[in-house]
C-alpha positions as CSV (number, residue, x, y, z in Angstrom):
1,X,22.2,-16.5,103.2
2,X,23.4,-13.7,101.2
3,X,27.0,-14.4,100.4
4,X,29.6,-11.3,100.8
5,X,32.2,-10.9,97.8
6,X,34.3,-9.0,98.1
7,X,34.8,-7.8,94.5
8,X,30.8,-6.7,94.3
9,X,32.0,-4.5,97.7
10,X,35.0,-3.0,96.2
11,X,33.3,-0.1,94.1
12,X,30.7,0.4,97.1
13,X,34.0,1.0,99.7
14,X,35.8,3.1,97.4
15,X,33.1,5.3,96.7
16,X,32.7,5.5,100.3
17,X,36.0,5.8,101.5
18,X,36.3,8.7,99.0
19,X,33.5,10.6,100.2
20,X,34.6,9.9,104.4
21,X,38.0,11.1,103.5
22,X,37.0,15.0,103.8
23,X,39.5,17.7,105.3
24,X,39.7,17.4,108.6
25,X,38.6,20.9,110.9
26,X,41.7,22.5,111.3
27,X,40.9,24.7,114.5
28,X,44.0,26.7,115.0
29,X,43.5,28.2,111.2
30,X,39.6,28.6,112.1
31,X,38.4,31.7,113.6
32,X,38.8,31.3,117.2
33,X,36.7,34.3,117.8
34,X,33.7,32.4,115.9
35,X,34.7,28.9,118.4
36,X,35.1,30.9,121.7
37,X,31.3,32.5,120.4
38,X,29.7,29.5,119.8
39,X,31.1,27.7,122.9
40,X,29.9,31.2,124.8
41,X,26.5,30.9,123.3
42,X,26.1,27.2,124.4
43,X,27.1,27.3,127.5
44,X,24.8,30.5,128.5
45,X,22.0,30.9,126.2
46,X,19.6,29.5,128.3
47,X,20.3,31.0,131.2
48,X,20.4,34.3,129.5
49,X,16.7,33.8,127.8
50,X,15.7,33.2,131.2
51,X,16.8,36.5,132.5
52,X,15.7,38.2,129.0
53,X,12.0,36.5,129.6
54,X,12.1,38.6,132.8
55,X,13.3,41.8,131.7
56,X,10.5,41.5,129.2
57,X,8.0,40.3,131.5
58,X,6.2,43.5,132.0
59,X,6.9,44.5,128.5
60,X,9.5,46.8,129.4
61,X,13.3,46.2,128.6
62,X,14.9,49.0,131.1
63,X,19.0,49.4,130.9
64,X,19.5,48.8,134.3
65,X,17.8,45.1,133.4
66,X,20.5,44.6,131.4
67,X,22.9,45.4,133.2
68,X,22.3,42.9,135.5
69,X,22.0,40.5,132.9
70,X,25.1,41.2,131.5
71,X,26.8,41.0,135.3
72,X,25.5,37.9,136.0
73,X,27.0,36.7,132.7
74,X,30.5,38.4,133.2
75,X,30.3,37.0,136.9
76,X,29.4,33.3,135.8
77,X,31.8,33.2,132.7
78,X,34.6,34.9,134.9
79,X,34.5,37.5,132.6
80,X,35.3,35.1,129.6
81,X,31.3,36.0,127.5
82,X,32.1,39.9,126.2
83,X,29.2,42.5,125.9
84,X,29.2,41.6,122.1
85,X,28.4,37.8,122.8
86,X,25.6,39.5,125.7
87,X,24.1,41.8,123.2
88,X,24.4,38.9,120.6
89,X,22.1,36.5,123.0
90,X,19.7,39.0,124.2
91,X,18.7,40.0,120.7
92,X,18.4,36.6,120.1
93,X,16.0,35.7,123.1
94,X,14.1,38.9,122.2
95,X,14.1,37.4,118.3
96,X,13.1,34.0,119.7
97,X,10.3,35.4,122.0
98,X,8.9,37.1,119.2
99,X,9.0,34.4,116.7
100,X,7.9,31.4,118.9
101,X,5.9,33.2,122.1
102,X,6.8,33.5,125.5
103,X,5.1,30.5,126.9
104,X,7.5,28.2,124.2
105,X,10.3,30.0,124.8
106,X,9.7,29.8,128.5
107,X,9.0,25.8,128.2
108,X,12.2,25.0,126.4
109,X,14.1,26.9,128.9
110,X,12.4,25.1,132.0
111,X,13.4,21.9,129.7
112,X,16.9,22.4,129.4
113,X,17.3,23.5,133.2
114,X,15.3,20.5,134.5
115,X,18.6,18.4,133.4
116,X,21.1,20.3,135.7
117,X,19.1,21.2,139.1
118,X,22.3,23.2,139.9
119,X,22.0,25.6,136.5
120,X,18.2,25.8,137.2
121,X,18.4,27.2,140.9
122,X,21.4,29.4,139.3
123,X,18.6,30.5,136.3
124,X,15.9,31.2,139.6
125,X,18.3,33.6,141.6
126,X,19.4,35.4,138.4
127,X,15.8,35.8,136.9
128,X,14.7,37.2,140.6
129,X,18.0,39.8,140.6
130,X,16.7,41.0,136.8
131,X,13.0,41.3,138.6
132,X,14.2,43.4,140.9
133,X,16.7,45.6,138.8
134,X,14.5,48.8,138.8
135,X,14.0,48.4,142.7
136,X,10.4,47.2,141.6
137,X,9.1,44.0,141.0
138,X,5.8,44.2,138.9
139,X,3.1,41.7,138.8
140,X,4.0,40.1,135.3
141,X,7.8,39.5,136.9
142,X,6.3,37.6,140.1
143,X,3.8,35.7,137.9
144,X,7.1,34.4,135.9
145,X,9.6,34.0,138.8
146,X,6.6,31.8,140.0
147,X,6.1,29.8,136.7
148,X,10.5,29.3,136.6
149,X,9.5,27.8,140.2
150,X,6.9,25.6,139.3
151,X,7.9,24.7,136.4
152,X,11.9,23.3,137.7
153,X,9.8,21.2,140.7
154,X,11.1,23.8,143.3
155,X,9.5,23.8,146.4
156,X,8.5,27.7,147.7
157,X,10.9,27.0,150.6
158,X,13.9,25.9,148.7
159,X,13.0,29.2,146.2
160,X,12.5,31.1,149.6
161,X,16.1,29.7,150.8
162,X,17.5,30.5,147.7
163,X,16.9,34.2,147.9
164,X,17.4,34.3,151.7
165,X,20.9,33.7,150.8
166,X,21.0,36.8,148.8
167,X,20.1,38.9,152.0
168,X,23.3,40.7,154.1
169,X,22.8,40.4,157.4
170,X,21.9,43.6,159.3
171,X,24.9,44.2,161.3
């Protein structure tokens, strides 16, 4: 056995001690419109490359996609993520998109969503309401509202219930 003096340790745990006693964060002096943006972009990112992956499905980014991407985000954030936070994340999904492909991009969202069933169904409805913006939903927009589908385990009936519920009643 290796026998533990403490005089050999001294210079070892001062050195160390020196170089774990850094400032600590001081939030209230940081910018607190940098925290609020990164807290923004972490909690919705994903959710919002999933609805950018559908407005650039059929390799056409309308304004009225937008839109509804950037209503479902005021909606979900009670109004707390601002258009520059919005316009912030969508340039970076379309940066990401076109850096790593669509497939990756797509796979990594599916990833993160298949940890919270609840965000994933919200990430299906909201990727369908972006599909439908323009009052069309093209062929490249289905093939990707089925691959979300597929690709989070969802059964077409529990998709089909899910947009069911978006339906008003005829009165």
């Amino acid at each position: 056995m290796i026998p533990l003096h403490r005089t050999r340790l001294e210079s070892l745990r001062d050195e160390l001690q020196k170089r774990g006693d850094r400032p600590s964060l001081n939030l209230p002096a940081a910018n607190l419109d940098l925290v609020e943006a990164l807290a923004v972009v972490e909690e919705y990112s994903t959710l919002c490359e999933t609805m950018y992956l559908m407005m650039a499905a059929d390799r056409r980014v309308l304004n009225v996609e937008r839109m509804v991407l950037r209503g479902a985000l005021d909606l979900l954030s009670n109004g707390r993520v601002r258009t520059a936070h919005m316009e912030s994340m969508i340039d970076a999904s379309a940066k990401r998109v076109a850096e790593l492909g669509e497939e990756r991009c797509l796979e990594e969202c599916l990833n993160h969503l298949r940890a919270d069933p609840v965000r994933a169904e919200i990430a299906v409805v909201l990727a369908a309401a972006v599909a439908a913006a323009d009052n069309f939903i093209s062929p490249e927009e289905r093939e990707l509202y089925e691959k979300l589908t597929v690709g989070l385990d969802m059964t077409t009936a529990r998709g089909e219930e899910l947009l069911a519920g978006l339906v008003k009643p005829s009165a």
